[in-house]
N, C-alpha and C positions, 0 to 999 in steps of 0.2 A: 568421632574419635574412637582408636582402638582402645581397648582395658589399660595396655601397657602404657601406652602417650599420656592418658589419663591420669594412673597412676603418677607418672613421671611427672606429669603438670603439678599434680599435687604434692608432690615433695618438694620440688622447688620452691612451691609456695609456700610452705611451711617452714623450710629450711632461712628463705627471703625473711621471711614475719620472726625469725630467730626461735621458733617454735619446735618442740620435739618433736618428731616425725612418728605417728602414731601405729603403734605395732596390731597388728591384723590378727587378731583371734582366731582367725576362719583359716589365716594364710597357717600350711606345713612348715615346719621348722626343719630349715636345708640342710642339705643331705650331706652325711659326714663319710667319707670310703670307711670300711671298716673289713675284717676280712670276710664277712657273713656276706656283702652287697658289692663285694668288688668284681666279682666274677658278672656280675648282670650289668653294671655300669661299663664293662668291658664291651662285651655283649651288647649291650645297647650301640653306645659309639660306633662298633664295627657296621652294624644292620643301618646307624644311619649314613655313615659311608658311603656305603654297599648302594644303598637310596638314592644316594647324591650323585652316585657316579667319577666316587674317586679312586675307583680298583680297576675301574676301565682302560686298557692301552698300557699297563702297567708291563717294561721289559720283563722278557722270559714268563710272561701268559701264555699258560699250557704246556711249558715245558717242565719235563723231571730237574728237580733240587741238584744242582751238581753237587756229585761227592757222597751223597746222600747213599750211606749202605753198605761204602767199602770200609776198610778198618779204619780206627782210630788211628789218627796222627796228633799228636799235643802240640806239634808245627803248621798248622796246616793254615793258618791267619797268613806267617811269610813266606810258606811256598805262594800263599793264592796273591798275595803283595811280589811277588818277585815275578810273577807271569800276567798280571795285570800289569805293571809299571813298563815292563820286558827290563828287568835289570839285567846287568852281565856282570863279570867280573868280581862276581861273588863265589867262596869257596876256599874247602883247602887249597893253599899253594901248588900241591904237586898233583890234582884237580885239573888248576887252574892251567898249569905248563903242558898238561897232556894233549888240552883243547889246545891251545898257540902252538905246540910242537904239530901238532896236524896241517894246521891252516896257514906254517911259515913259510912254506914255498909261493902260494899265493898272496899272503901280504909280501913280499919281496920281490914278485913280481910286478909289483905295483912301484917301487923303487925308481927312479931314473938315473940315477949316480951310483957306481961302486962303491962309494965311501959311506954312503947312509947305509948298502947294505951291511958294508964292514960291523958299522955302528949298532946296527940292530941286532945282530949276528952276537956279537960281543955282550950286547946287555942281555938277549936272552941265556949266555954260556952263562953271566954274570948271575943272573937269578936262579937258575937251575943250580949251581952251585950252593947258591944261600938256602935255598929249600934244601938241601939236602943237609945242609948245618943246623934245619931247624931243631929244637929241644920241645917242641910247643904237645907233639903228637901229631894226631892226623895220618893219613894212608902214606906210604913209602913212595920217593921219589925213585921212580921207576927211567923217569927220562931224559936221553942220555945228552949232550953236549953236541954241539955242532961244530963242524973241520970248518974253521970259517974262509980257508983258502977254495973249497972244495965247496960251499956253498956256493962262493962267486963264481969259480967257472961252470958250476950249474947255472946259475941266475945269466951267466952270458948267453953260456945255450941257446936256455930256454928264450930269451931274449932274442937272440938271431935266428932261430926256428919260427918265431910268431915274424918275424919283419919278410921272412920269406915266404911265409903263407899269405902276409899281408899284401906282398907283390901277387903272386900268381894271381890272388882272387882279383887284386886290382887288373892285371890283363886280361883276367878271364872275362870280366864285365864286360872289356871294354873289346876283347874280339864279339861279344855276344851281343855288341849294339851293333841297331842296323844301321848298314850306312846309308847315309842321305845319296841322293842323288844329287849331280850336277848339271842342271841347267845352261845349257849355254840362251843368252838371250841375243836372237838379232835381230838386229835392228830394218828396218827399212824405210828404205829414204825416197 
């Protein structure tokens, strides 16, 4: 039997007997952190770690600290939460309309009914308006309103320009298949 099983046998059984458990003259009196020994208890744990093989395979072993050296940012917790999560739709309002005024010809092209485009058309003039009522602060609504008659016959356009490319390329394929051959099969009798 090891020392420790030993021991342990021997408590039990003293403990069993309802006997006080006899205190070790020889044995060190355990160890209290204190700020004199917390630095080598640190120390210690890391080295046996290190030993154990728990720092092994560990992401971004051997790469540089990102971030590490450029200025301070006192934000830098929810920018690194906004780009690890990939949030969007965060930001001032007139931020927020500059990026959607860019990329409104594309979501609208994505549309299949006039009337949703009407709709969308309308709550974006809706909102661009309300930003520009805000009181809150934040950078100036700089963007402008949309002719929502004048985005639909855009949106047709571009609409009937893609269904005509969408033809050609389909003839184009289909002159640029080869054609089979025809067989005649005769017969003989």
């Amino acid at each position: 039997m090891s020392d420790a099983m030993g021991e342990a046998a021997r408590y039990r059984a003293q403990q069993a007997a309802g006997e006080a458990p006899e205190a070790d003259a020889d044995a060190p009196p355990p160890m209290t952190l204190n700020a004199q020994n917390k630095a080598e208890f640190v120390e210690t744990a890391i080295q046996i770690a290190i030993r154990q093989g728990q720092f092994d395979d560990l992401p971004g072993a051997g790469k540089p600290l990102e971030g590490l050296g450029t200025h301070h940012d006192p934000d830098w917790w929810i920018r690194r939460k906004i780009e690890t999560e990939n949030l969007s739709g965060l930001g001032p309002p007139a931020l927020m309309l500059r990026v959607e005024d860019r990329g409104l010809a594309d979501d609208l092209d994505r549309l299949t009914n006039e009337q949703d485009v009407r709709d969308v058309v309308e709550d974006f003039n809706r909102r661009v308006i309300d930003a520009r009522r805000q009181l809150n602060g934040g950078p100036p609504v700089v963007t402008r309103t949309r002719d929502v008659d004048a985005e639909i016959s855009a949106w047709r356009e571009r609409r009937e320009a893609a269904r005509v490319a969408e033809t050609q390329a389909a003839g184009a394929d289909a002159a640029n298949e080869p054609r089979r051959r025809r067989r005649r099969l005769f017969r003989r009798r």
